[in-house]
Structure formats: C-alpha cells, structure tokens
N, C-alpha and C positions, 0 to 999 in steps of 0.2 A: 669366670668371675668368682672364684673359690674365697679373696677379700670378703668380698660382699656378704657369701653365705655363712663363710666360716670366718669371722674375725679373728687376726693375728696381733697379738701384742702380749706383755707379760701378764694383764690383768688375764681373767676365768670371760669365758667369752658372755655368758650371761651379763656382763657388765657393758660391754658393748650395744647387746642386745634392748636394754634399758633404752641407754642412752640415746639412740635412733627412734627409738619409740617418745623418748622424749621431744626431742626433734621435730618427728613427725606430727604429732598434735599439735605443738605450736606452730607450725607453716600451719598446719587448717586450719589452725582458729584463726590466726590470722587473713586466710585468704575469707574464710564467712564474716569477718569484720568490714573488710574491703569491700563483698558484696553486699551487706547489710546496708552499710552508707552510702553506696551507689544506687541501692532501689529505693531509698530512704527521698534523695534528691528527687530523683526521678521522677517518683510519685507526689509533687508538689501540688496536685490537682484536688487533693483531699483535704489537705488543709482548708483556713478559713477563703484564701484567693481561692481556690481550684473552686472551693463547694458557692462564691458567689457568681464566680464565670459560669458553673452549673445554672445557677439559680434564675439569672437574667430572663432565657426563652421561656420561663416560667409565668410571665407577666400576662396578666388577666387582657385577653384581646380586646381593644375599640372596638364596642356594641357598633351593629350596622343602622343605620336610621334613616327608615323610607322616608323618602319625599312627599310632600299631601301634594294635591291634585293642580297642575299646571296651569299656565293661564287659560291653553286651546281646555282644559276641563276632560281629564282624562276617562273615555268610558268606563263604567263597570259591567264587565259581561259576567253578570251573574246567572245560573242557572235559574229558569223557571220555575217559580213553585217554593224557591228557596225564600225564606223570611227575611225580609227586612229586621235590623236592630236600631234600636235608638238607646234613651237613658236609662232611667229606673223610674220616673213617675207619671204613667200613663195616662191622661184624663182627654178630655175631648171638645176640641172647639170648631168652629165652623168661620170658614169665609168666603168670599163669593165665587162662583162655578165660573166655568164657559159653556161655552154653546148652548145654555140651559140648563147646567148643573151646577150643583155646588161640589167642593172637596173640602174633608175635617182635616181639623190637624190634630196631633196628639205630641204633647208635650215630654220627652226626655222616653222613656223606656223601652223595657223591650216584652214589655208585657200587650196585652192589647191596644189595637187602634181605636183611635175614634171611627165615627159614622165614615159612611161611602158614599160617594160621589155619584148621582145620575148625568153624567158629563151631556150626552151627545143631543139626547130629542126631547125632554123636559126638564122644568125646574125644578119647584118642589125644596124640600129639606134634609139637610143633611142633621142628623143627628150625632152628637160627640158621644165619649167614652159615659160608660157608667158615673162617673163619679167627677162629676163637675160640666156634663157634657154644654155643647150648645147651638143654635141653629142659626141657618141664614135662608132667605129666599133667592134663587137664582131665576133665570128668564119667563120665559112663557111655558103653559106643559105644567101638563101634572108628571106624579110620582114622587115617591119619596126613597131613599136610602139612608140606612143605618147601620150601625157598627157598633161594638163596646169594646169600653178602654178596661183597665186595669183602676187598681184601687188606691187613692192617693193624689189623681190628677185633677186640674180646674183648667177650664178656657182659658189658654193662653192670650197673654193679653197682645191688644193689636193695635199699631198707630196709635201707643200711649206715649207722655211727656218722657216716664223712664227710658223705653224701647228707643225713643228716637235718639235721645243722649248718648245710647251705645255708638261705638262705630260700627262700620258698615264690615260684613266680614270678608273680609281677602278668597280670593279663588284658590291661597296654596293653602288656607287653613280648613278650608271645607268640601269635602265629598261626598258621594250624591250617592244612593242604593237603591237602586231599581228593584224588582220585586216580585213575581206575580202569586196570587195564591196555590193557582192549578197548573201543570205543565200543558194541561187540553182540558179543554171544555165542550161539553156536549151542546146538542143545540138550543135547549131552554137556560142553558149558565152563562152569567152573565161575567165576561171577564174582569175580576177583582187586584189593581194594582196598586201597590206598596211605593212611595219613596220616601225618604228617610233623607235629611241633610245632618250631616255629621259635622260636631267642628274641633278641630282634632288640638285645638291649642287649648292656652292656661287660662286665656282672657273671653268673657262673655262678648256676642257680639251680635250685629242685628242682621237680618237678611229680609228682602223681598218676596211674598208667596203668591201676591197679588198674579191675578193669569195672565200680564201682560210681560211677567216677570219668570214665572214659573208655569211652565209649559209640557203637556205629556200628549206627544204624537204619534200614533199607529199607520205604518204604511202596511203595505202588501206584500209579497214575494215578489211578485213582478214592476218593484218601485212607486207603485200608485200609492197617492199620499191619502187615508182613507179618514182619519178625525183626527183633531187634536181640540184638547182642552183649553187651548190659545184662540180659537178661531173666531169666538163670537160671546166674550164675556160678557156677562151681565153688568161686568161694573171694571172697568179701568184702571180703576183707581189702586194704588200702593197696600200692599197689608204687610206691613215691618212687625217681625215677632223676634223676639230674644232665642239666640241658638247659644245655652247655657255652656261653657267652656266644659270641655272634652266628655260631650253628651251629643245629644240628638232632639231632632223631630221629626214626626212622622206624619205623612200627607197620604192621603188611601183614595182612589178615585174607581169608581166601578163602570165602566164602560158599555150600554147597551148594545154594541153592536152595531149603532147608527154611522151614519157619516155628515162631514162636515167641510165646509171652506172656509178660506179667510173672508173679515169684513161680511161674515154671514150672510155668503153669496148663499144662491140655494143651490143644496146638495141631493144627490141622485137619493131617493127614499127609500131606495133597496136595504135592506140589510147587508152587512158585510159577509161572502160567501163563505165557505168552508176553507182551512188551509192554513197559512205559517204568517206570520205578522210579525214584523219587528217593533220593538217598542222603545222609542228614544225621549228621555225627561233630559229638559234644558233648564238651567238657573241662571238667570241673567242679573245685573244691578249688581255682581259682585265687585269690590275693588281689584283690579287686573284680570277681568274678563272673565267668562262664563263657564261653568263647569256641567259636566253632562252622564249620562249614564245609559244604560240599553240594558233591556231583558227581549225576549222574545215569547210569544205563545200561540195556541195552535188552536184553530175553531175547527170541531167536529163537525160532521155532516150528520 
C-alpha cells in the first residue's frame, strides 16, 4: 500500500496529506450528526409526551374505606382493660338498670364516664359524671354505684320531643365498643364494663338504651349463661338518646358478680366462681338489625 503512505502525484505530498485529513473529519462530523439525530428521536420519552406517560402511575391512590358495622352487627374483640372512646363532652346521666340496677350514660367523650351500674342483686342509684350528672332508681336492693365524667357534659336528654324527630340510627352507621376496666379482678373487685355506641356518619341520629333494647350478658367458659343486664328491668320501657354524628356515647355497668335469668326467674344465689367469662353487649331497635360486641374478663380466686 506504498499509494496510501506515500502519495504520488506532482503536488509535495504534504498536500495530500492535508487533504485526507480534510476528508476525514468531515465523514466524522457527519457520522456524530447521523448519531446525534437518531438518539435525539429515540429518546422521545423526555419530551413533554414521554414525561406525561411518566407522570400518570403518579396518581394519588383511592383511600381505602372501611365498612361500619353490618346488619348480623359485627363483634369487637377488644382487648380487656382496653378503654372505651367516645366524643369530647363527658357528663353523666342515668337511666333505668336490669335485674336491679341501673347503667349511666355519658354523652360524647373520651374523657370520663359517668356513674356505674349495680346490674345484678340491687337497685339503688347510679350517679352521672361530675359535671351535669344524674340518677335513677332501679328494682328492689340496696346499693349504690358511681362514676365521674369529664368537664363540660349535662344529662343526656331522654325520650324528648327533639330526640324522637331524629331518625332512628342504621346498624351500618353504628358500632358498639365493648370494654372492661381490669384484665382480672380479684375477689373483693367488682367487674367494671364500658360500652360506647359510635355513629360513624355526618348525620345525628337516635338509638335505643332502654334494657330491653340494650343488653350486656356474661356467660361462663363452660357456655353457662351467668347474668345479663336484659333479664329483669326495672322498667321496659324505650330510653331514645341522641348519638351526635361522628361521636359517641358511653354506657358503664359494674357487675356484682351475681347471677340472673330471663323474666326474673330466680337465680342460684351463689356468686359467680373464679375463672374466664365472656362478655357480649347487644343493641337492638337499630334500622337493619342489631349490632354487637365482646370483651372477655377473668374473676380471681
């Protein structure tokens, strides 16, 4: 290839030399032109299209949103001892017990309840929250139980001309929080339980608390049905209270330890022995059916 190295012609070969040199940079600029425009196309994804096709999977996900409580009334198996919550304004009112007791209620919060319920072997009065409380007489039996609310509540009012104009609250809008204060209780403690009816929509609505309506029954580990608060009201009768939209109330019953049957058969006088109890609150009167809850607790020996 002696051409190549050593150019022949009349010109000084330096001149040739140039020339190929010339040559040769323009083929490369040309060939980085060619490649320039080909990755130029190519990468069309940066542009305004590429960066919205980007942009799409960007989009803020559909919030997920639980469902409120079904018609069968979906348990809450809450842990023992765990608090009940309700609104923000605590106070305490009183309406009529079963079996010889009364249960308070306390209006919206999650500050203190009102008074406590003597449910199972006298009546007596229940005392509401500090700061508007109020009492009722339940059956026969002494004893009394009390509670304090929080700062801010009054007796919720009961079977008034307001209350009854609401509607009646739906079973998907309202669930139920079972409660207890201690996980076990020794043998002089008397067990202390919480429910709470939540109503989880926009709109105020009324519910039934009355004990033919609202009901808290304790069985045994071994299925024996051992009281409930339903078994032998003092008074039958409806107590409709306002369940303030997306708030609470609060219903506290303290359970002796006695036992009880329907229709206020008589009950074995024993006290309830040592050991594991279930504990299931029923609300009934709701529109599409009744909603329910469960805690459990343990009586020490």
């Amino acid at each position: 290839m002696p051409s190549l190295r050593q150019p022949v012609g009349p010109l000084p070969a330096s001149i040739y030399w140039r020339r190929r040199l010339v040559v040769a940079v323009a083929a490369a600029a040309v060939v980085a032109l060619l490649v320039w425009l080909m990755s130029d196309q190519g990468g069309g994804g940066d542009g305004p299209a590429g960066k919205g096709a980007q942009a799409a999977p960007s989009q803020t996900p559909v919030q997920t949103i639980t469902p409120g409580a079904s018609s069968t009334g979906p348990a809450n198996n809450s842990r023992p001892g765990s608090g009940g919550t309700g609104g923000t304004n605590p106070g305490g009112g009183a309406v009529s017990g079963s079996g010889g007791g009364d249960a308070s209620l306390s209006t919206g919060g999650t500050g203190g309840s009102g008074g406590a319920a003597n449910p199972a072997t006298g009546g007596g009065s229940a005392t509401g929250g500090s700061a508007g409380g109020g009492s009722a007489a339940g059956g026969t039996g002494g004893g009394a139980a009390g509670g304090s609310g929080g700062s801010g509540g009054g007796t919720p009012p009961v079977n008034t001309s307001e209350v009854m104009a609401l509607p009646v609250c739906a079973s998907s809008q309202v669930t139920l929080e079972l409660a207890s204060a201690q996980n076990s209780y020794q043998p002089k403690d008397k067990p202390k339980l919480t429910l709470t009816v939540h109503n989880s929509s926009g709109a105020n609505c009324r519910v039934d608390l009355g004990r033919t309506a609202s009901a808290i029954t304790v069985t045994a580990s071994n299925g024996d049905r051992v009281w409930s608060s339903g078994d032998c009201p003092a008074d039958r009768g409806g107590n409709w209270v306002q369940i303030p939209a997306n708030s609470g109330l609060t219903e506290t019953f303290t359970w002796d330890r006695g036992r009880s049957k329907p229709q206020c058969a008589t009950a074995d006088p024993a006290a309830a022995p040592a050991g594991t109890y279930l504990v299931v609150a029923d609300l009934t009167g709701l529109s599409g059916g009744q909603v329910s809850a469960r805690s459990s607790i343990r009586l020490e020996s």
